[in-house]
C-alpha positions in Angstrom: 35.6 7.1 5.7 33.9 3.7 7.0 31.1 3.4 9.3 31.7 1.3 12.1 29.5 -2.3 11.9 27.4 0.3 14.0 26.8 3.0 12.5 25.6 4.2 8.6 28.8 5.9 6.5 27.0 9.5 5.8 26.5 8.7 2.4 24.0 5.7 3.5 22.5 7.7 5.7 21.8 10.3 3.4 20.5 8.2 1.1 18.3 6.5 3.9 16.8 10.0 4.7 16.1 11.2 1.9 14.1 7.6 1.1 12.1 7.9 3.8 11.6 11.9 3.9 10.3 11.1 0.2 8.0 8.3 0.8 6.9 10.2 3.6 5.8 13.1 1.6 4.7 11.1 -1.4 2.4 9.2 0.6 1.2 12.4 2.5 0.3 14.0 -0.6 -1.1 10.8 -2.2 -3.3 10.4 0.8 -4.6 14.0 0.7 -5.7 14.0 -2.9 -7.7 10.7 -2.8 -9.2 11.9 -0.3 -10.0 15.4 -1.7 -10.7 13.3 -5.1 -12.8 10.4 -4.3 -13.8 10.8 -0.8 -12.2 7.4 1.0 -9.0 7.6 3.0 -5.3 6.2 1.7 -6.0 2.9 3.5 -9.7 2.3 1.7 -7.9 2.8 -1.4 -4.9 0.2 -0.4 -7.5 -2.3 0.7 -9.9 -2.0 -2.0 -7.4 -1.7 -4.7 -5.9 -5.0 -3.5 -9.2 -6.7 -3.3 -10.2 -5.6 -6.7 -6.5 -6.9 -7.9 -7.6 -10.6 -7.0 -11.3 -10.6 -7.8 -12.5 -8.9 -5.0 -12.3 -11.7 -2.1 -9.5 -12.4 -0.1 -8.9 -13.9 3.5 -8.6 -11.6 5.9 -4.8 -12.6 7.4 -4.0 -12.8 3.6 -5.4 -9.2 3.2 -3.2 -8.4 6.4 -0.3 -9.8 5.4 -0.2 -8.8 1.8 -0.6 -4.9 2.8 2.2 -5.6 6.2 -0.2 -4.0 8.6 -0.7 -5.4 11.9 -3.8 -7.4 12.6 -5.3 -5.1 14.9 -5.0 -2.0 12.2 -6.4 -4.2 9.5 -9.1 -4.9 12.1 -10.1 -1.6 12.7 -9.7 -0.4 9.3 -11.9 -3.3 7.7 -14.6 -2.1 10.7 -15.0 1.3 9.0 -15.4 -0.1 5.4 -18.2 -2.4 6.4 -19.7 0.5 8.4 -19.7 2.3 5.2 -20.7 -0.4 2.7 -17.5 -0.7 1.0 -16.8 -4.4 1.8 -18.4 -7.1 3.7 -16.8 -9.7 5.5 -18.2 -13.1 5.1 -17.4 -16.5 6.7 -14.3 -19.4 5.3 -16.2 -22.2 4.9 -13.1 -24.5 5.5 -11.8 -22.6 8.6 -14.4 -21.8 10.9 -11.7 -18.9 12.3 -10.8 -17.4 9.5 -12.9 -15.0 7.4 -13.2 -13.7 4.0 -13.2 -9.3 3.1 -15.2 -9.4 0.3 -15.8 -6.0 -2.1 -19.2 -5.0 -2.3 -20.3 -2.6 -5.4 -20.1 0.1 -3.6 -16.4 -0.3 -3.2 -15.8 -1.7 -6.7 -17.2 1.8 -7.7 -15.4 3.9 -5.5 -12.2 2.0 -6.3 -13.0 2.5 -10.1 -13.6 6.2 -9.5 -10.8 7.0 -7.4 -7.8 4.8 -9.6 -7.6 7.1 -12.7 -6.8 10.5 -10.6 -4.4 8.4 -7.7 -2.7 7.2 -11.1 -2.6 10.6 -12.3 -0.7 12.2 -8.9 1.4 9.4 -9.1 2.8 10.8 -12.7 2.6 13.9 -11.8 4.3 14.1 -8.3 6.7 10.9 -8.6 7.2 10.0 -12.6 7.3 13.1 -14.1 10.6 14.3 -12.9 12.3 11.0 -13.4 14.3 9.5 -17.0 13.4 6.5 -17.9 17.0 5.3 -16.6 15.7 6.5 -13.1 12.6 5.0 -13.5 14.4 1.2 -14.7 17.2 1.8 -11.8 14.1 2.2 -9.0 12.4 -0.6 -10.2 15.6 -2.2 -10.5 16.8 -1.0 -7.0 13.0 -1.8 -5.5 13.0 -5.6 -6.9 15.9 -6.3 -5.1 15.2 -4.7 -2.2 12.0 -6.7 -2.1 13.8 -10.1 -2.9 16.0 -9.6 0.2 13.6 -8.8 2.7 11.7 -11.8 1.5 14.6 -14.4 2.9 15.1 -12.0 6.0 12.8 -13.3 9.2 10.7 -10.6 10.7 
């Protein structure tokens, strides 16, 4: 049976389901053992991990933009990791509006502490019950995905 232009046939929107039931229970989980494990929250982990990916420095609306949070989350979020020590925010030199999210040590460390056991959940509650075909066809299915939304507008 086809969907109208409307509507999802039941076969997309069981597949859409059980995507975003998954992601949201992977990321529950996820979220709960880094912060059982290393003592910072999911969103230090995004934010330092991406920092750490680059060097440690990145503009802040790159830093926004990279993670697709809105400005006033990043905002906040960025708040409570200077509060803490975890990154500093420093001043762009060739935009007097714009600033730089720097990682201090402290957040080098805890990133480095908490990446070996968030690596290890991820095996154990994502990779472990997939094939290696899975595994290609997700990264397959997730490239291309990714490519798409890239030409769409917001």
């Amino acid at each position: 049976m086809n969907a109208s232009p409307h509507r999802l046939t039941q076969e997309q929107q069981a597949a859409w389901d059980g995507f975003i039931r998954m992601q949201e229970k992977l990321i529950g989980r996820l979220s709960r053992r880094i912060q059982a494990d290393s003592r910072i929250s999911a969103s230090d982990f995004i934010v330092l991990a991406k920092l750490s990916a680059v060097g440690g420095q990145m503009r802040f609306m790159d830093l926004t933009n990279s993670v697709e949070w809105e400005k006033s989350r990043m905002s906040h979020q960025i708040g409570r990791m200077v509060k803490r020590g975890l990154v500093a925010k420093e001043d762009c030199p060739e935009d007097g509006r714009g600033a730089f999210v720097v990682a201090t040590p402290a957040g080098y460390q805890a990133i480095e502490n908490a990446a070996p056991q968030h690596a290890v959940h991820i095996r154990r509650l994502f990779f472990d019950v997939l094939t290696e075909d899975e595994v290609a066809a997700m990264a397959g299915i997730s490239a291309k995905v990714l490519r798409h939304l890239e030409k769409q507008p917001d």
